[in-house]
C-alpha positions in Angstrom: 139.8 64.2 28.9 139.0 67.7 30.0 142.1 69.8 30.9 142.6 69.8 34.7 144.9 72.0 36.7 146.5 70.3 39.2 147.3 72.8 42.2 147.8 72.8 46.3 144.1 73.0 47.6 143.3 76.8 48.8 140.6 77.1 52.1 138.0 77.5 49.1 137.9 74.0 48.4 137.3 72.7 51.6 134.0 71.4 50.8 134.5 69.8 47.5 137.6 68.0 49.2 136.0 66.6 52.4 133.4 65.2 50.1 136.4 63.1 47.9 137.6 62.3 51.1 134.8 60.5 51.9 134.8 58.8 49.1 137.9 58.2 49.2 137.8 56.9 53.0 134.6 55.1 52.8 133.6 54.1 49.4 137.1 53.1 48.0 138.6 51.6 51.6 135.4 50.6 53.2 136.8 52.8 56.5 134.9 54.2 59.0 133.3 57.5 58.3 135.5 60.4 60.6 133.3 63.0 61.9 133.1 66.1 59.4 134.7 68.6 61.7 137.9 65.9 62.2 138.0 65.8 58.6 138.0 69.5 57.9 140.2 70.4 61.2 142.9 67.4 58.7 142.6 69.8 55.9 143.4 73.0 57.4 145.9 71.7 59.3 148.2 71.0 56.3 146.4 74.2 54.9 148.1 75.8 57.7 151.4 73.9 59.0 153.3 73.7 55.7 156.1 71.8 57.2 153.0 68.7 58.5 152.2 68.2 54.8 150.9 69.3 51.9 147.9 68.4 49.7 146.9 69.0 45.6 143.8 68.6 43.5 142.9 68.3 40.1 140.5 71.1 39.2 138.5 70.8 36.4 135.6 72.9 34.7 133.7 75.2 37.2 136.5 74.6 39.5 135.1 70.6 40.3 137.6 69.0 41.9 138.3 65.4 40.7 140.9 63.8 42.7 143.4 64.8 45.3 146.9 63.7 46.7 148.3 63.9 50.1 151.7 64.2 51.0 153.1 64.1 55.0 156.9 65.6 55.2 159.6 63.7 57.6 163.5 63.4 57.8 165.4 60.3 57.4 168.3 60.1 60.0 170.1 57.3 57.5 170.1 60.5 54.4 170.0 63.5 56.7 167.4 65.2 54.8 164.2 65.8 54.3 161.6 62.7 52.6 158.3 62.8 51.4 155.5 60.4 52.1 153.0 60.5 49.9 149.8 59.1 51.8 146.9 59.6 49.6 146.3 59.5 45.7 142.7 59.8 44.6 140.7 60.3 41.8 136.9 60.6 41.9 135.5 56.9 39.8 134.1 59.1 37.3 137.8 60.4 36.1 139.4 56.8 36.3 141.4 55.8 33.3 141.6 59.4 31.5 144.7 59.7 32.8 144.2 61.8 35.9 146.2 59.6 38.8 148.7 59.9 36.5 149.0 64.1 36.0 148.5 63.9 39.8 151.4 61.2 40.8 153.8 63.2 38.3 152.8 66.0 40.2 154.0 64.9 43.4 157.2 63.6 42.1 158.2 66.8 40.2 156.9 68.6 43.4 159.2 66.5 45.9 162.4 66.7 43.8 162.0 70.6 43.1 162.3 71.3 46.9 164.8 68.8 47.8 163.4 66.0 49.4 165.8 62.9 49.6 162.6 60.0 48.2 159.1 59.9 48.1 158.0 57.0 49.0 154.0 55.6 49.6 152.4 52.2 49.6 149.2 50.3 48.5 147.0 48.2 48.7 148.0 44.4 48.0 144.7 43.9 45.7 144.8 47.4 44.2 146.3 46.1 40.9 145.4 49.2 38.9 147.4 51.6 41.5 150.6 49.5 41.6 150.4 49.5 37.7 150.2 52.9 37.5 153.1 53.4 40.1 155.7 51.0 38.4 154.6 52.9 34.8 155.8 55.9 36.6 159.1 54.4 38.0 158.1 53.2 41.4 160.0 50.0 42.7 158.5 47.9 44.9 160.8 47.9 47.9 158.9 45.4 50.1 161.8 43.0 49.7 164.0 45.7 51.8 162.1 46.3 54.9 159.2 44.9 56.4 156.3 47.2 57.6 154.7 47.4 61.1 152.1 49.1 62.6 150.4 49.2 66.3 146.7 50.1 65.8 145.4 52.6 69.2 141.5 52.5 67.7 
């Protein structure tokens, strides 16, 4: 694998990151395609509002950007502090298996406990095997068993 840097995306990578979005939104999740200027208004916001979120990228050679994570702040009343959500973990299909969702998750993790947030905690898709293998290799617990999630779609 080549050696990638994994760093919080700067406004210079705005195009290279909308694209793996894209990819990301509708290759891997079969969504609907968001209008390019919704999808770069997304980035700068957490560019810009450090306590919304944050986001990183793996930069390889020539500063090519081969995946990205995405993590939203909130506080949980039950801890009184601060949690991470981490909403996004990509990595471009032609870095899969080298290694890279890994560098990324571990990241995020080392990045959440440095500045004090209470848990991380993200979900997956039920049928995205290789994602929750990678996540209990890393020392995620499924916690399904615990609460039961809910959600009331407005489009």
């Amino acid at each position: 694998m080549a050696a990638f840097q994994i760093r919080p995306v700067v406004k210079e990578d705005l195009e290279q990151l909308k694209n793996l979005m894209l990819a990301y939104i509708v290759d891997f999740y079969k969504g609907k395609k968001p209008e390019d200027t919704q999808l770069e208004n997304h980035i700068l916001h957490l560019l810009n509002s450090e306590e919304a979120g944050t986001q990183f990228v793996a930069v390889g050679e020539n500063e090519t950007l081969a995946g990205f994570a995405t993590l939203y702040f909130s506080f949980s009343t039950t801890r009184v502090q601060k949690i991470a959500i981490l909403n996004d973990l990509f990595v471009d299909s032609a870095y899969r298996g080298s290694g890279l969702g890994e560098k990324l998750f571990q990241h995020v993790v080392d990045y959440t406990k440095k500045e004090g947030y209470a848990y991380m905690t993200w979900q997956t898709a039920v049928d995205n095997t290789s994602a929750q293998a990678l996540y209990k290799k890393m020392g995620g617990k499924n916690i399904n068993s615990e609460w039961i999630h809910y959600e009331i779609e407005h489009n």
